[in-house]
C-alpha positions, 0 to 999 in steps of 0.5 A: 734566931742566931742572936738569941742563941749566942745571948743565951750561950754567952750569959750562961758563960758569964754566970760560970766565970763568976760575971753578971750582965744583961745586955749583951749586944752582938755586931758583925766584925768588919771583916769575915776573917774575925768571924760572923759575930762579935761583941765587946761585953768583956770590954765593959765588964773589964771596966766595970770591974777593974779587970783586963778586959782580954782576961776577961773575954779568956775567962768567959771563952772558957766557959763557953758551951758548945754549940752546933750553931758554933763551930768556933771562938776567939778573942781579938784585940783588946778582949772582942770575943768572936763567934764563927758560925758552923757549917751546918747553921749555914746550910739550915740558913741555904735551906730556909731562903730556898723555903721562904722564896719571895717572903725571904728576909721579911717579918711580922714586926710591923703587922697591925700597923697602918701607914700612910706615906706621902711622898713625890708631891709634883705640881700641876703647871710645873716641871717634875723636878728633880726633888720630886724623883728623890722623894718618889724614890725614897718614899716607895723605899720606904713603902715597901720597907714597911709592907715586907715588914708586915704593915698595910701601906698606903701611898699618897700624893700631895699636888699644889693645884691652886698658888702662885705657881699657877697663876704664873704658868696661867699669865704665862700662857696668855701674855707668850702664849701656848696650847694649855693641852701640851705640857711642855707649852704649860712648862714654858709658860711657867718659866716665862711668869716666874721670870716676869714675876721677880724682874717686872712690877707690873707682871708681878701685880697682874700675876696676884690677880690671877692668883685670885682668879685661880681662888675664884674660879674666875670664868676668864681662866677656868678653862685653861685652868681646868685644861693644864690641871687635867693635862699635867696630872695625866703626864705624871701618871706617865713618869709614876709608871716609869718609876714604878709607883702607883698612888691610893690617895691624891690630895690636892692644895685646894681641898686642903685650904678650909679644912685648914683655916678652920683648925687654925680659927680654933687655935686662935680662940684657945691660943695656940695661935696669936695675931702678930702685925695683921698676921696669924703665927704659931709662936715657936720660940716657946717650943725651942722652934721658930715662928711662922706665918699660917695667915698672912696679912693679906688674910689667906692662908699659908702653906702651914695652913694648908699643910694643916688642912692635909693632915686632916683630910688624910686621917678623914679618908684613912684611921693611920697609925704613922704618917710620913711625909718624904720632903727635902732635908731643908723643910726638916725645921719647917715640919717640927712646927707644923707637926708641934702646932698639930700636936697642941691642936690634935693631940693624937693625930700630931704624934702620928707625924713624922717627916722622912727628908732627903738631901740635893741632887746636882748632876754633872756636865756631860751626856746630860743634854735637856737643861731648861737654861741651868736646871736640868729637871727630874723630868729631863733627868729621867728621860736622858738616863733612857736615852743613854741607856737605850744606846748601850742596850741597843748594842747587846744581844737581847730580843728587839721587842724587849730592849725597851723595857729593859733599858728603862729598868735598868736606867732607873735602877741606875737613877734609884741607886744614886739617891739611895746609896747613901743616908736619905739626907745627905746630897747626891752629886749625880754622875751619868756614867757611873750611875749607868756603869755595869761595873761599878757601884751601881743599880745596873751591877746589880742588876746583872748581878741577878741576871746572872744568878737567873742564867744559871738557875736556867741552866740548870732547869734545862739539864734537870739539875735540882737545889739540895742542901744534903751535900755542902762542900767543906769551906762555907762560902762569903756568899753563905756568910752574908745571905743570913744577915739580910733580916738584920738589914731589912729590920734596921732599914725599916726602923731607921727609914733608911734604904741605903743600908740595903743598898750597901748590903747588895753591893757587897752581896753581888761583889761576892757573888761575882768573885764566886760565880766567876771562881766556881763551876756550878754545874760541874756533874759533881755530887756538890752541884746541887748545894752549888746551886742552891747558893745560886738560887739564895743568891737570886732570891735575896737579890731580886726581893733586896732590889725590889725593897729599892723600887728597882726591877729585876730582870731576868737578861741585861 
């Protein structure tokens, strides 16, 4: 790797000038023109030593070596020093993408592991809301993230099929009535229990019982119980295979309900555990957490014990090395003592454990037409975004039978990119139009960003011109200064479980590639079209392997 060879160099002329320092750390300048890397040693040693840290960096610039990777060094500021990479690194690099193809930008780093990650986690009876599509698309991020790094994944889905929730939509259907086989009658039924829950004694008491009856299998319900379960998995599967997401595993509340209890009865009798007021709690506050409530005083089980109950069930079905589970940044607190409580009471297991959040979406008045009152859902998001977009493909020159398909791609794109443009926990206030802009910062630029990568490498297949790498024009191009930096971005993505750093690099990648293809006549017949093209296909490679660790598709026309 480039990193080790500039750490080699750059020791070798630490040594020379009569300096010591171990770990030198290279960054990326802001910008291109200060060079390809950089990095601040001379500022630590003038520190250390009592020296002019630019003296320094002259000082160590002297006694750097030269390199065919290198084809010059500067010092900047108040004593960076920055390597500019040479033209020969970066046709080795053009060469290697070309050779790697799909696998470019992956590694072996997580080879051996086994990861199990849930994430999405809608309920039966409910809407698919729009916390489910955040958690859907950064838990398949991800999932991927780790699979290109060289991890076995598994994805898992956690339902609540038994609850409150339940005995809502339940009591709705019977009281408003509806067809427990539609889902949208089951989403109304919900809203219609929920509301009578909150404003209504009586509902409320009849609703309780019904939650009982839904524990009991109680013969008065079980049918439409059974019905509306059926139903409203088999309609997420539909929305899953929109979003490109397939699951190994299902897990379910009401298998997760005895496994629970029973850790939490052994964790009385050692005392990790502690009844309080008729309850059963986890003391926090001896751990610098909070204390929760894992049975109730009614003596059922709460969330935590379920949650608990899950934990052990996953390990039952598969031995994983890391657990994650993609909830939102509000539950953050909610897992420290989840997991702690696991920790004490399963040690090995507990430390497996770790909880990915993601942020709020709000989205915008506009285009968007399916509120639910003033909720507009994930569901309701989702299929409005097709909508829209199905209008502008409809207009394009593309082939009537594909113009479906390739709205949804690029619809999603648009949805995946919001919540993955920045920091998984930061909110995301969603705007249709920006979010489905062919311009902008978006999925769909990226998209057509690929497609055009695609219309040129056609080309090319048509008139019999090949990739080479022997004859590189003079200047290196921003698009060859950039591609070598994707293992960096993919490595960093993974470690940090954050995607939006592959977004940003994508961004800047199709921003270059635009202002080149729209500068550069790639097949111009001259003895440099093939290196042309080669930059071409780098860029379609990193482009379409970037895009998919996003969940996004790439298609080949827009």
């Amino acid at each position: 790797m480039i990193i080790q060879t500039l750490t080699d160099i750059t020791k070798s002329a630490l040594e020379s000038a009569g300096f010591s320092y171990e770990n030198i750390e290279f960054e990326h300048p802001t910008e291109l023109t200060h060079g390809d890397y950089s990095t601040n040693v001379a500022l630590i040693l003038g520190k250390r030593e009592g020296k002019n840290p630019r003296d320094v960096a002259e000082s160590i610039k002297e006694h750097i070596k030269e390199h065919e990777h290198i084809s010059s060094v500067d010092i900047a500021g108040p004593g960076f020093i920055n390597f500019t990479l040479s033209r020969i690194f970066f046709q080795n690099s053009i060469k290697e993408i070309s050779e790697a193809g799909e696998q470019w930008g992956s590694n072996t780093s997580m080879k051996g592991k086994k990861v199990l990650v849930e994430h999405t986690q809608p309920n039966p009876f409910k809407p698919f809301h729009i916390g489910h599509l955040m958690s859907n698309t950064i838990g398949e991020s991800v999932c991927r993230l780790y699979e290109f790094t060289g991890a076995e994944v598994r994805r898992a889905n956690y339902q609540g099929d038994v609850g409150l929730h339940v005995a809502k939509a339940l009591w709705g259907l019977q009281k408003k009535g509806g067809d427990p086989s539609n889902v949208s009658d089951l989403a109304d039924a919900y809203v219609f229990g929920n509301s009578a829950y909150e404003d209504d004694e009586i509902a409320k008491a009849e609703i309780t019982e019904f939650n009982k009856m839904v524990y009991e299998e109680s013969h008065e319900i079980i049918e439409h119980y059974e019905t509306g379960r059926r139903v409203s998995l088999e309609h997420f599967e539909d929305l899953y295979e929109i979003l490109d997401t397939k699951f190994d595993y299902y897990f379910f509340e009401s298998e997760s309900v005895e496994p629970g209890r029973a850790l939490v009865k052994e964790g009385v009798q050692e005392g990790i555990f502690v009844e309080s007021e008729g309850a059963v709690v986890f003391k926090g506050e001896e751990h610098g957490l909070h204390t929760r409530v894992f049975i109730n005083s009614n003596g059922l089980p709460t969330y935590e014990t379920k949650d608990l109950g899950l934990v052990m069930n996953k390990a039952m079905k598969w031995d994983f090395d890391i657990g994650i589970i993609t909830t939102a940044v509000e539950q953050e607190e909610y897992f420290k003592v989840l997991f702690k409580a696991l920790s004490l009471l399963r040690p090995k297991l507990g430390e497996k454990m770790m909880h990915v959040h993601h942020g709020m979406m709000s989205v915008t008045e506009g285009k968007m037409s399916s509120r639910k009152g003033n909720v507009i859902t994930g569901e309701s998001l989702l299929r409005d975004v097709i909508a829209i977009m199905n209008d502008i493909v409809r207009e394009r020159e593309l082939p009537e039978d594909e113009k479906e398909t390739i709205a949804k791609m690029v619809a999603v794109a648009g949805l995946k990119y919001q919540v993955l443009k920045r920091r998984a926990g930061k909110n995301i206030i969603f705007n249709p139009e920006e979010a489905l802009s062919f311009d902008g910062n978006s999925g769909p630029y990226l998209q057509y960003a690929h497609t055009r990568g695609v219309s040129v490498l056609n080309k090319a297949e048509k008139e019999d011109v090949r990739p080479s790498v022997t004859l590189a024009p003079g200047d290196t191009t921003e698009l060859e200064r950039l591609f070598y930096r994707f293992p960096e971005v993919v490595e960093r993505a993974q470690i940090e479980h954050e995607p939006h750093y592959i977004t940003t690099y994508l961004t800047q990648l199709a921003s270059a590639w635009n202002s080149w293809y729209a500068e550069t006549k790639i097949l111009d017949g001259s003895p440099e079209s093939g290196y042309k093209l080669a930059i071409a296909e780098a860029f379609v490679h990193t482009m379409k392997n970037g895009l998919y660790l996003l969940g996004i598709q790439a298609p080949q026309k827009m």
